[in-house]
N, CA, C and O of each residue as an XYZ file, in Angstrom:
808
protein
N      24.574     24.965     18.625
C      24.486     26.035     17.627
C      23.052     26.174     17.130
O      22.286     25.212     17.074
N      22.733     27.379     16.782
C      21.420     27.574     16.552
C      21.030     26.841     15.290
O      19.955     26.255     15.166
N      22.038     26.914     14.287
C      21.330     25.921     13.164
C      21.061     24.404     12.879
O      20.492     23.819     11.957
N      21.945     23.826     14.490
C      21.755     22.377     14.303
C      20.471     22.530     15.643
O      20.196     21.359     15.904
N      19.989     23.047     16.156
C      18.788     23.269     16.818
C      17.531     22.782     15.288
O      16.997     21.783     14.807
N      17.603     24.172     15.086
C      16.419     24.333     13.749
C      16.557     23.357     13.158
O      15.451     22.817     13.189
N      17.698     22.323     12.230
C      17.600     21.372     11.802
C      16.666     20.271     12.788
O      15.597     19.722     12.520
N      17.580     20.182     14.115
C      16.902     18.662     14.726
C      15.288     19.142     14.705
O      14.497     18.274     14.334
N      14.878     20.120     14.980
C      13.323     20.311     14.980
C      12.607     19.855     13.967
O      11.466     19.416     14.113
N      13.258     19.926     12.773
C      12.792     19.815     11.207
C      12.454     18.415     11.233
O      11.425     17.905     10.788
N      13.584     17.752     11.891
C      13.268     16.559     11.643
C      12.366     15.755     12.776
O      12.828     15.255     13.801
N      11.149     15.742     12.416
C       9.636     15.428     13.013
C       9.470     13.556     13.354
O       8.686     13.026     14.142
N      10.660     12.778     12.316
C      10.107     11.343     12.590
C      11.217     10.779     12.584
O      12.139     11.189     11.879
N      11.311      9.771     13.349
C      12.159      8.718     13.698
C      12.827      8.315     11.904
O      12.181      8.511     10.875
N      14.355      7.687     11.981
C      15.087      7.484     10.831
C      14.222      6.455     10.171
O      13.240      5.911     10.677
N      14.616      6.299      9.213
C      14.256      4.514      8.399
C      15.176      4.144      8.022
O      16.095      4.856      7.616
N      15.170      3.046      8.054
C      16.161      2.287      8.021
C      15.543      1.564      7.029
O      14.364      1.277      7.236
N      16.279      1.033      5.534
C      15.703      0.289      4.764
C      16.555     -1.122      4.083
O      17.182     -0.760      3.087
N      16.701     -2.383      4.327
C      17.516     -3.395      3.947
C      16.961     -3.781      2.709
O      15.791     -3.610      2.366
N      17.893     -4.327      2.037
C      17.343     -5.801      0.908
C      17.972     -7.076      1.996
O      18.783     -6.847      2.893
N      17.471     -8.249      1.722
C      17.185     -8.950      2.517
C      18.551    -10.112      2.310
O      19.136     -9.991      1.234
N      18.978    -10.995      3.079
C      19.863    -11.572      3.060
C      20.099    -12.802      1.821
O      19.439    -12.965      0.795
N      20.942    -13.357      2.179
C      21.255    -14.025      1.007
C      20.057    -15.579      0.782
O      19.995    -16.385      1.711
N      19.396    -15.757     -0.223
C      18.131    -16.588     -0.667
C      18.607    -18.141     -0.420
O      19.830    -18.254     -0.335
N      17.862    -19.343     -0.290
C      18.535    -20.416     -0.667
C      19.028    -21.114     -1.755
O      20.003    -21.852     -1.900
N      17.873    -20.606     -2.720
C      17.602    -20.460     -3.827
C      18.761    -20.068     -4.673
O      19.077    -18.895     -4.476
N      19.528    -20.713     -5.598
C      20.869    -19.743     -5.793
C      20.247    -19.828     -7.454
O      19.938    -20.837     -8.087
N      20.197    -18.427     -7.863
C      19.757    -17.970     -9.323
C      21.148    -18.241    -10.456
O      20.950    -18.086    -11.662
N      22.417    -18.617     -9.981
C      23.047    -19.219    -10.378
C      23.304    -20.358    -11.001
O      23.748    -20.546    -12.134
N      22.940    -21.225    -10.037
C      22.828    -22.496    -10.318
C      21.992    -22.548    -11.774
O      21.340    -21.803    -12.506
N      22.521    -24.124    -11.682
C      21.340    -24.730    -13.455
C      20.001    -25.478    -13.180
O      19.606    -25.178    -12.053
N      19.524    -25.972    -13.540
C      19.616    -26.507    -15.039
C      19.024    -24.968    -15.681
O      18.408    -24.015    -15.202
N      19.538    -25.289    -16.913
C      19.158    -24.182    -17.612
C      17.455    -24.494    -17.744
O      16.910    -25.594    -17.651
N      16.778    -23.095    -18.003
C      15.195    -23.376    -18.089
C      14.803    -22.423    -19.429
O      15.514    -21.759    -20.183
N      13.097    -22.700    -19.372
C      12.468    -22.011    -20.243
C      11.617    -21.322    -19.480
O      11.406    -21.464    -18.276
N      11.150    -20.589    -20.211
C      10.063    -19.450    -19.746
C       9.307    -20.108    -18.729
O       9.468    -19.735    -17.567
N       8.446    -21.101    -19.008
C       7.752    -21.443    -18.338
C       8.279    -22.067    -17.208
O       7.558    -21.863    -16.232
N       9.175    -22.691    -16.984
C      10.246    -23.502    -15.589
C      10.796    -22.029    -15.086
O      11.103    -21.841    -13.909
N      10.855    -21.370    -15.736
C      11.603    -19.998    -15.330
C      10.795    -19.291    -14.464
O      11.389    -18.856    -13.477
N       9.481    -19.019    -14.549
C       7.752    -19.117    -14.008
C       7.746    -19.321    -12.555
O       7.498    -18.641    -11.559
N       8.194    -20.773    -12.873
C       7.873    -21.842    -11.439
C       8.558    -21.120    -10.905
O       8.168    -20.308    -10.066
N      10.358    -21.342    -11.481
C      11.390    -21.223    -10.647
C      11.041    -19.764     -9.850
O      11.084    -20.089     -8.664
N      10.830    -18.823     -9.893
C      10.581    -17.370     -9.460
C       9.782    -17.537     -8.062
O      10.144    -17.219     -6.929
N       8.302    -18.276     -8.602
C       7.456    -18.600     -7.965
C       8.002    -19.315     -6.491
O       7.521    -19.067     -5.385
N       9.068    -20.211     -6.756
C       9.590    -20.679     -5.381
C      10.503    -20.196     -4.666
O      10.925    -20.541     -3.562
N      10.916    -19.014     -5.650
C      11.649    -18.203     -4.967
C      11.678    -17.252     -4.187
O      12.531    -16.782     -3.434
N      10.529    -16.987     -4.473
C       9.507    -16.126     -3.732
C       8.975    -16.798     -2.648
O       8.644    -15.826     -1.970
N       8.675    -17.711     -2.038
C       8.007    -18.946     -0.953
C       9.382    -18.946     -0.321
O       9.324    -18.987      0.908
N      10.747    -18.907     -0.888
C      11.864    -19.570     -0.184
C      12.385    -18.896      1.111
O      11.887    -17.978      1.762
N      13.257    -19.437      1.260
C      13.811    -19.099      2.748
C      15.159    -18.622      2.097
O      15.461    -18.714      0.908
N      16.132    -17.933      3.432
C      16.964    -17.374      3.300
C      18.375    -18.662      3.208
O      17.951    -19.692      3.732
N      19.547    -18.813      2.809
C      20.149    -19.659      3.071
C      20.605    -19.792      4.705
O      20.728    -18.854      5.493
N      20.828    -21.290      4.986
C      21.387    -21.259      6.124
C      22.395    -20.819      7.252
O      23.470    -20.809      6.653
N      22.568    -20.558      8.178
C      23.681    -20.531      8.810
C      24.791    -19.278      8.534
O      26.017    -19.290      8.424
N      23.431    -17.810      8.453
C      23.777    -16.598      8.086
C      23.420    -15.758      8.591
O      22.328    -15.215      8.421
N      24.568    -15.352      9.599
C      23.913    -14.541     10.627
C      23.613    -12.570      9.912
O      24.167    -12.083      8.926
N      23.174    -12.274     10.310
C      22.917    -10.488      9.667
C      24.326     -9.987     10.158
O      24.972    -10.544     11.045
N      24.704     -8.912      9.498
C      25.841     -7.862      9.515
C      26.364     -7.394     10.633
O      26.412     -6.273     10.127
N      26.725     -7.250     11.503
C      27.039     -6.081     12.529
C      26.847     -4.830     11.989
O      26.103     -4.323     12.829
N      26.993     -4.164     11.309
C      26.790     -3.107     10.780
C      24.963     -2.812     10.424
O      24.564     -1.672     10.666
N      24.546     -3.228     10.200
C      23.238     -3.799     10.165
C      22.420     -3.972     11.376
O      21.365     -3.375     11.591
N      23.101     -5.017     12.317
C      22.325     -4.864     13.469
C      22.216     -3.718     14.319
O      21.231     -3.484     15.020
N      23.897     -2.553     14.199
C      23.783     -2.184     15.359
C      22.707     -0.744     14.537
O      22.046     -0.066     15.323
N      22.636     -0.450     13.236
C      21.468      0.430     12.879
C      20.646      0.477     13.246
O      20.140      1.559     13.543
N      20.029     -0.716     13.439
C      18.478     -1.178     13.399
C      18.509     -1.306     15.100
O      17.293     -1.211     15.262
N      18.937     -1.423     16.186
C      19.024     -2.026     17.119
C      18.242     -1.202     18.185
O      17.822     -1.591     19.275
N      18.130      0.226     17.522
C      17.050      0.495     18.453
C      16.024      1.130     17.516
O      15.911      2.350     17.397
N      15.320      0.283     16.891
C      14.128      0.694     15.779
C      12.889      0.658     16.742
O      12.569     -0.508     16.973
N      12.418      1.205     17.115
C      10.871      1.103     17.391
C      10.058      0.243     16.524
O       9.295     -0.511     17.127
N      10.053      0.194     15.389
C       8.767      0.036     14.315
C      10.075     -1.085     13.420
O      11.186     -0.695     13.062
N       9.468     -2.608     13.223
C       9.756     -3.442     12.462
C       8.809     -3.994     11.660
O       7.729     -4.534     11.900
N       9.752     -3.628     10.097
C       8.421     -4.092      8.992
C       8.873     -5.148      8.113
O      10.027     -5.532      8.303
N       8.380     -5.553      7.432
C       8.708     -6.366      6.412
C       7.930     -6.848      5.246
O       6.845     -7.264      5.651
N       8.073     -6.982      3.699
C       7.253     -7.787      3.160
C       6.644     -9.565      3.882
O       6.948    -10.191      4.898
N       6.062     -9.729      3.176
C       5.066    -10.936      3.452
C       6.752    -12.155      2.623
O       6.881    -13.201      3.258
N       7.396    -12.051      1.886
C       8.179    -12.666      1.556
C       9.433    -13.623      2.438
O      10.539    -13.199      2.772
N       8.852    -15.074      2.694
C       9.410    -15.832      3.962
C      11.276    -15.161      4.469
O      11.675    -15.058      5.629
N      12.353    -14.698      2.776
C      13.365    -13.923      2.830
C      13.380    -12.937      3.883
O      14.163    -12.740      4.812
N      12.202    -12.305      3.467
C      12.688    -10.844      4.252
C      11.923    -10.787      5.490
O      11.893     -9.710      6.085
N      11.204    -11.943      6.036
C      11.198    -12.038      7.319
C      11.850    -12.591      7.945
O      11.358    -13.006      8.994
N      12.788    -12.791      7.757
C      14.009    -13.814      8.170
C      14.598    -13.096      8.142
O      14.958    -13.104      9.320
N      15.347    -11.954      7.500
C      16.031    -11.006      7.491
C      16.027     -9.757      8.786
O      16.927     -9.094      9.302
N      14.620     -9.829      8.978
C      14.573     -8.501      9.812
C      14.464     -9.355     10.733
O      15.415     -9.087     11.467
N      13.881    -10.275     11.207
C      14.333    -10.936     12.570
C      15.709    -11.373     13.039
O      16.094    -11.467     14.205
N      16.425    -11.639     11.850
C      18.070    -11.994     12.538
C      18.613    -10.844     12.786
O      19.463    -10.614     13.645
N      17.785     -9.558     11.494
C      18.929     -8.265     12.378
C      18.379     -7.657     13.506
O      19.187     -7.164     14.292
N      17.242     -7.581     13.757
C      16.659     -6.710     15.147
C      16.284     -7.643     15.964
O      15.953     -7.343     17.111
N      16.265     -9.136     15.458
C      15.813    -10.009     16.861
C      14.357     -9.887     17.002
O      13.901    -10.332     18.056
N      13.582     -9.408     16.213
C      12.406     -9.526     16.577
C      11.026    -10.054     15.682
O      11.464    -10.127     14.534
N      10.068    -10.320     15.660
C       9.216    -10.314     14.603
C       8.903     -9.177     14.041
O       8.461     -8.228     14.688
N       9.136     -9.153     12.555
C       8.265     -8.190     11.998
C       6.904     -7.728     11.583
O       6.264     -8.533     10.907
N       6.466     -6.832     11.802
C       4.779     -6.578     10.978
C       4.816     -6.603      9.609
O       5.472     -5.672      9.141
N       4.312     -7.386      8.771
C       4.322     -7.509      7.255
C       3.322     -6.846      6.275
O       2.101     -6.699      6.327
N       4.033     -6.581      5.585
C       3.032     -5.933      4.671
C       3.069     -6.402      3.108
O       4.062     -6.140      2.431
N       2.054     -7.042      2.605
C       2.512     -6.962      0.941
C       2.992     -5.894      0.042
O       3.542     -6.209     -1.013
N       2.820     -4.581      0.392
C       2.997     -3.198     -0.297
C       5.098     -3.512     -0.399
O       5.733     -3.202     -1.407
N       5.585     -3.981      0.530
C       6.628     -3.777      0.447
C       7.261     -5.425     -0.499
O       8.460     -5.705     -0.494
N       6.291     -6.245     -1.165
C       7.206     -7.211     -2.043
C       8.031     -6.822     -3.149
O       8.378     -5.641     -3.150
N       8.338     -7.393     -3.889
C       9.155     -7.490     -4.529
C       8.534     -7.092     -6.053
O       7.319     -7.290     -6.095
N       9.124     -6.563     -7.340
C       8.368     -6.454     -8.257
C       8.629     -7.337     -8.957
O       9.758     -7.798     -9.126
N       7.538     -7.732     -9.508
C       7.453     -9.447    -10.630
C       8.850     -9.214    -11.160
O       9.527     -8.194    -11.029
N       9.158    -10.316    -11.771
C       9.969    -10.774    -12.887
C       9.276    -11.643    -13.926
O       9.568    -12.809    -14.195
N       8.509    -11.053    -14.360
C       7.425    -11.791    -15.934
C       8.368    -12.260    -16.466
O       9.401    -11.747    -16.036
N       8.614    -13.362    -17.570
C       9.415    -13.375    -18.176
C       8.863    -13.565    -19.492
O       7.643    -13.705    -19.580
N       9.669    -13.594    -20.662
C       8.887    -13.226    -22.277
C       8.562    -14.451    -22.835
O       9.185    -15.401    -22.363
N       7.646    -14.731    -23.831
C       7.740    -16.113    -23.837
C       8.371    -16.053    -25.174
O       8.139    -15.656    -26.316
N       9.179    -16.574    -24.550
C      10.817    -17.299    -25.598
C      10.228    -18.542    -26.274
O       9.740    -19.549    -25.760
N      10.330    -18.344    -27.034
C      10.419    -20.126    -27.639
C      12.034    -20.734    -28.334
O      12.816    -20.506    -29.257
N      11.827    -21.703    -27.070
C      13.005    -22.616    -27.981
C      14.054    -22.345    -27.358
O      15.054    -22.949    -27.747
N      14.200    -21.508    -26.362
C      15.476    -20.963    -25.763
C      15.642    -20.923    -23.978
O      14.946    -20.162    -23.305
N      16.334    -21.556    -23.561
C      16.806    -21.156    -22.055
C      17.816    -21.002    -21.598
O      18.788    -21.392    -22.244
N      17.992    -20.451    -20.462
C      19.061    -19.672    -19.528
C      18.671    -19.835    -18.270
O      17.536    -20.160    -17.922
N      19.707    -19.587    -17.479
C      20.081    -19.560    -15.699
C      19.067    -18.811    -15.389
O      18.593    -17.857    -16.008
N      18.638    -19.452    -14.047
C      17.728    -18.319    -13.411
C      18.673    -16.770    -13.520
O      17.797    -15.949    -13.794
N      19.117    -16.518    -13.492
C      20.381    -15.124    -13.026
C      19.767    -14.487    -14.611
O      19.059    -13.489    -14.745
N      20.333    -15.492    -15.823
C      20.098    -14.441    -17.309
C      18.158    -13.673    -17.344
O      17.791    -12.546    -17.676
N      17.331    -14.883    -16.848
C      15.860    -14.948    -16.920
C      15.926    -13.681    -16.068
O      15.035    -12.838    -16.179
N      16.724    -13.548    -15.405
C      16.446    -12.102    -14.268
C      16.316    -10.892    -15.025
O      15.357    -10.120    -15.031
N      17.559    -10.803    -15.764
C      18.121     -9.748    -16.437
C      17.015     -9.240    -17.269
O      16.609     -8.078    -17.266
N      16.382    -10.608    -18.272
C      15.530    -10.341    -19.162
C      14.578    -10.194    -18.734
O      13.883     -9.430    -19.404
N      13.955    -10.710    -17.536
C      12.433    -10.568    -17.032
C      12.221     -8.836    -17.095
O      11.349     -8.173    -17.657
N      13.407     -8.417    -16.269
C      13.153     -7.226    -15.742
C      13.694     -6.488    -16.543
O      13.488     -5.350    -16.120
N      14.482     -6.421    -17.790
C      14.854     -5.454    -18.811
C      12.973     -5.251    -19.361
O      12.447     -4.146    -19.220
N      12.228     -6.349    -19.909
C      11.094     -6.587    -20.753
C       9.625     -5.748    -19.804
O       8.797     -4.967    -20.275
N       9.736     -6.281    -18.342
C       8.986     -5.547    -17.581
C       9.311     -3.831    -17.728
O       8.347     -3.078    -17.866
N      10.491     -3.361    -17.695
C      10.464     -2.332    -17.571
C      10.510     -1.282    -18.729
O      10.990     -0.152    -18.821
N       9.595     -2.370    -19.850
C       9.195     -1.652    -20.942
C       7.990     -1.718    -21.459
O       7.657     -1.226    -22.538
N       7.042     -2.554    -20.426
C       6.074     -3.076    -20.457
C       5.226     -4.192    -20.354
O       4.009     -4.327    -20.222
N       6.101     -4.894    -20.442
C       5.737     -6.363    -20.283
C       5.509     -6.623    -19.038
O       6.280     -6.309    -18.130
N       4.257     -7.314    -18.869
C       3.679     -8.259    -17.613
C       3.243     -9.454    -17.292
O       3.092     -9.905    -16.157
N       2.977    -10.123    -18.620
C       2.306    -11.394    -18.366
C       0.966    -10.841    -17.704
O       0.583     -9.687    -17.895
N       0.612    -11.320    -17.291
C      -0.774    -11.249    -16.144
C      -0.659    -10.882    -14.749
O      -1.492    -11.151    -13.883
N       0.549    -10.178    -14.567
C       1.225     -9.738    -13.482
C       0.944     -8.279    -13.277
O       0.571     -7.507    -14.160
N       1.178     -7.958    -11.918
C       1.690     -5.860    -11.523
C       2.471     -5.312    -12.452
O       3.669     -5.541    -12.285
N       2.124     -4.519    -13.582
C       2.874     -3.928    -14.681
C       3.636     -2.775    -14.071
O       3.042     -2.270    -13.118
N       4.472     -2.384    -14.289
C       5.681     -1.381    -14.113
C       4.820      0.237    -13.307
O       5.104      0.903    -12.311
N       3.892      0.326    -14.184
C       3.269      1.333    -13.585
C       2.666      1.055    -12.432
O       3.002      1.804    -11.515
N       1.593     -0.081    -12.066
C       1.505     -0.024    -10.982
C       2.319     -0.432     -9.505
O       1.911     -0.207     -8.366
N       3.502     -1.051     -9.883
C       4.718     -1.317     -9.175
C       5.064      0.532     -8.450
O       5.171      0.958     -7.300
N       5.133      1.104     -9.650
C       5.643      2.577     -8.895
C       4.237      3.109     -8.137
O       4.238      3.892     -7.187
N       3.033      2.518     -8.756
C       1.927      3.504     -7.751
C       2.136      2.643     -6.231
O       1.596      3.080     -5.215
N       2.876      1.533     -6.209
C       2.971      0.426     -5.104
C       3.750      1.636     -4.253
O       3.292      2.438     -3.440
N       5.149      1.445     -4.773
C       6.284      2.178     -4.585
C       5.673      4.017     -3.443
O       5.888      4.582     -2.370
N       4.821      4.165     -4.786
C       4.755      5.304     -3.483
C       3.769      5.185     -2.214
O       3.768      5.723     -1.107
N       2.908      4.222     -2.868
C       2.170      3.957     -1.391
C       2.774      3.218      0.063
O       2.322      3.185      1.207
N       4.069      2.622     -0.594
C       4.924      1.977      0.242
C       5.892      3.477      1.305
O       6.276      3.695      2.455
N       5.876      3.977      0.282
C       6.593      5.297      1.217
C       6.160      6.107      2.225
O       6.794      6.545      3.185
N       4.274      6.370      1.715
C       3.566      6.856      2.414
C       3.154      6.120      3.960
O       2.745      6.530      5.046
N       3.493      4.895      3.404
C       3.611      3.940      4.661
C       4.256      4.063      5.677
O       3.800      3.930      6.813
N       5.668      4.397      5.319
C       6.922      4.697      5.921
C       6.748      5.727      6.993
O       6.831      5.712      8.221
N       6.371      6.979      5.727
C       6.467      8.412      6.157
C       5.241      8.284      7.831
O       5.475      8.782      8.933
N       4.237      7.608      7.492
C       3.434      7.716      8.497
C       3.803      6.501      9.570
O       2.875      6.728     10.346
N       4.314      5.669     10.010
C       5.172      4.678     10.602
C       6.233      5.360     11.146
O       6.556      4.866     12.226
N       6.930      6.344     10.805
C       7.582      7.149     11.345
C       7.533      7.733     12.369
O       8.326      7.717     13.310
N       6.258      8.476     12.187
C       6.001      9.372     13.435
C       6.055      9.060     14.381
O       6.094      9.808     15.358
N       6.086      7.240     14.411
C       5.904      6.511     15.819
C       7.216      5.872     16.529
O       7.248      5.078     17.469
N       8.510      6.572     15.654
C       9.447      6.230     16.169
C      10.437      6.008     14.905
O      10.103      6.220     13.740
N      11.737      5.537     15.334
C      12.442      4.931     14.395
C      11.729      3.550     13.487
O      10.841      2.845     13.966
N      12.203      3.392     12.382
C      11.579      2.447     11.908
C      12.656      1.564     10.882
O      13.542      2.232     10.349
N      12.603      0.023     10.579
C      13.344     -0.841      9.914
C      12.332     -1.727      9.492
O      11.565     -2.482     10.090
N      12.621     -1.304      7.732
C      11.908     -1.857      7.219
C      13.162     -2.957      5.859
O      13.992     -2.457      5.099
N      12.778     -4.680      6.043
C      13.626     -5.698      5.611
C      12.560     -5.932      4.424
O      11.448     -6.437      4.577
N      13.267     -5.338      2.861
C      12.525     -5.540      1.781
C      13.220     -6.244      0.298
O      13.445     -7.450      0.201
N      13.409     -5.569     -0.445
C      14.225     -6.450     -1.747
C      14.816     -5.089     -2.382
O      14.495     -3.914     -2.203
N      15.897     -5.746     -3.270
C      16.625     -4.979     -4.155
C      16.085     -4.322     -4.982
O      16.334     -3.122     -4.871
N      15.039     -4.755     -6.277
C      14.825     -4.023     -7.212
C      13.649     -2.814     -6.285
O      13.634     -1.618     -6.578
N      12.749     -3.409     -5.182
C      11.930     -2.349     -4.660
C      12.487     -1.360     -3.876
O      12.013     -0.258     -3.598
N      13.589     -1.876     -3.529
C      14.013     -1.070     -2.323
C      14.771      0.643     -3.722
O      14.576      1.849     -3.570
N      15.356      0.113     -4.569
C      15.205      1.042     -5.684
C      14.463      1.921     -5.870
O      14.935      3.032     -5.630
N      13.269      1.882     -6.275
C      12.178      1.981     -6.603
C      10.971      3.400     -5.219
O      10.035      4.194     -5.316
N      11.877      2.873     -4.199
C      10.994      3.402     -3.256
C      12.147      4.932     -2.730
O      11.653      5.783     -1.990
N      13.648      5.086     -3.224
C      14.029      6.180     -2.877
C      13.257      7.322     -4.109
O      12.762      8.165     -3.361
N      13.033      7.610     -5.069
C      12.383      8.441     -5.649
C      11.081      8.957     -5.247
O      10.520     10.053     -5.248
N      10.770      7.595     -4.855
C       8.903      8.000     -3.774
C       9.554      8.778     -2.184
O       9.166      9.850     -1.721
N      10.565      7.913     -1.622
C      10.744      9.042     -0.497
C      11.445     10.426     -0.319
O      11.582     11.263      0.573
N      11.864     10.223     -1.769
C      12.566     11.680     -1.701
C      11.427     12.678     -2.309
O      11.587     13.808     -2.770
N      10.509     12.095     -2.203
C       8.758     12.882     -3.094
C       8.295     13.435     -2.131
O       7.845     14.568     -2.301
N       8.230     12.627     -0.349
C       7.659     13.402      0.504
C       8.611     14.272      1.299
O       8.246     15.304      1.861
N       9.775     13.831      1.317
C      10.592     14.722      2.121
C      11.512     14.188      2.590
O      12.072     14.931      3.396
N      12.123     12.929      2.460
C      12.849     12.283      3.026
C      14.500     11.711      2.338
O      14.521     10.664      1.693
N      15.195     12.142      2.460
C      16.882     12.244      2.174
C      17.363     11.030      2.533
O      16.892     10.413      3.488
N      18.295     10.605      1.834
C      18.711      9.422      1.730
C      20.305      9.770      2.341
O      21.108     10.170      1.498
N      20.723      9.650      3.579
C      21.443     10.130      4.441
C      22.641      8.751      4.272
O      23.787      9.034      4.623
N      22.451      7.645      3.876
C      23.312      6.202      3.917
C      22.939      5.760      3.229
O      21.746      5.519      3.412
N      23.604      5.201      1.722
C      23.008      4.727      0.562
C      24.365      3.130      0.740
O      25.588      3.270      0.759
N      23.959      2.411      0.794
C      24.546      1.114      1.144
C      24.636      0.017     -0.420
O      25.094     -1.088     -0.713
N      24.148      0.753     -0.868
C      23.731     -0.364     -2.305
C      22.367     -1.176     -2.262
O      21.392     -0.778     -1.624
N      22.393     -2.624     -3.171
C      21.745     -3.429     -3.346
C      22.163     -4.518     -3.205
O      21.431     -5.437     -3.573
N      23.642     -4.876     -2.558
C      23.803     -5.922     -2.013
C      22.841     -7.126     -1.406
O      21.657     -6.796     -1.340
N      23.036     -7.979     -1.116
C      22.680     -8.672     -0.024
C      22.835     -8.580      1.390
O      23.816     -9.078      1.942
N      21.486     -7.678      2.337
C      22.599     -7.282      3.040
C      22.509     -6.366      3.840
O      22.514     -6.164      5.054
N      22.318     -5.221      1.759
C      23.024     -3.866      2.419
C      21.651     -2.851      3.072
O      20.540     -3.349      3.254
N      21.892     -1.694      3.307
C      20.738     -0.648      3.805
C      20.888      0.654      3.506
O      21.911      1.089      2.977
N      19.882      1.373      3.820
C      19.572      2.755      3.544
C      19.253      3.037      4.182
O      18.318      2.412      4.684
N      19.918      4.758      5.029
C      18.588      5.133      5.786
C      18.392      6.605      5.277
O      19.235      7.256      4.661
N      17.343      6.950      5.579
C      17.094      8.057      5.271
C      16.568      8.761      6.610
O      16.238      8.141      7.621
N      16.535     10.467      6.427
C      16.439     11.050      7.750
C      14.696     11.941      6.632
O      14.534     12.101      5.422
N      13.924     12.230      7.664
C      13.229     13.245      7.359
C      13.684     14.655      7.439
O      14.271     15.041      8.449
N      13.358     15.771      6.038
C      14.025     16.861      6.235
C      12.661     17.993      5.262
O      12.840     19.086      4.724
N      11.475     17.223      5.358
C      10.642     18.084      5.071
C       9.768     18.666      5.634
O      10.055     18.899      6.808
N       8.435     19.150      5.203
C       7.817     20.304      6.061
C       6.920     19.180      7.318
O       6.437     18.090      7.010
N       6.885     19.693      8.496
C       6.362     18.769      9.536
C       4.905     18.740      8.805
O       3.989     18.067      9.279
């Protein structure tokens, strides 16, 4: 039909495919309860950590990604582990695609689960708070440079990019900025994915 012609033309670049990354070893659950500052560390190694063991990626997941041309990933040991169990391959890394801090406030006198420190890091960040960290604003100037990344990574094919929950957020408003539709919205699971199709001007 002539209008699914004109559509496929429109669309100029390979899909993206976008994950949050599998499940951490690290369980933000667990105790001992901490303070700000153990809360700090704790982040800090969470960020260095690996994925838990003996977890293979989705079927649903693999068979998306399975013929990606273009494999990306943050620099985060998680989400390279992630995109290699689902596409089998190494990824090209990029820092643009980490994760956004979790500062946390300095509490005195008070601690909680890594899981509550989450809640609060990132309620406080996303009102301003940084510590000495990437403040909220420049997280989104990240965000769109991360897209622009995408958008041009594209052209060279399909692309799967294995990143995090709160960014992977963060980066549909930037791709729906250049042109790009969010065609499979999967959540923020552990896990889950997005893809989006290009549907703007070539």
């Amino acid at each position: 039909m002539p209008g699914n012609r004109t559509k496929k033309n429109r669309t100029t670049r390979g899909q993206i495919v976008v994950s949050r990354h599998g499940r951490p070893a690290l369980d933000r659950s667990a105790g001992p309860r901490l303070d700000w500052k153990q809360y700090r560390d704790w982040w800090d190694r969470y960020e260095a950590g690996s994925l838990a063991p003996d977890q293979p990626a989705p079927e649903n997941l693999r068979a998306a990604v399975s013929d990606a041309d273009i494999i990306l990933s943050s620099t985060a040991p998680r989400a390279i582990e992630t995109a290699q169990l689902a596409s089998g391959r190494d990824p090209k890394t990029d820092k643009v695609f980490c994760e956004a801090p979790l500062p946390p406030p300095r509490f005195r006198n008070r601690k909680y689960l890594p899981k509550t420190w989450n809640v609060i890091a990132r309620t406080a960040w996303l009102y301003g708070h940084s510590l000495d960290g990437e403040s909220n604003r420049e997280a989104r100037e990240r965000a769109n440079a991360a897209a622009k990344y995408l958008h041009e990574a594209a052209a060279g094919g399909k692309v799967y990019l294995a990143a995090h929950g709160w960014f992977n957020r963060m980066l549909r408003p930037a791709m729906a900025r250049i042109g790009w539709v969010c065609i499979r919205d999967g959540g923020d699971k552990y896990w889950s994915y997005r893809i989006y199709e290009y549907r703007g001007k070539s």
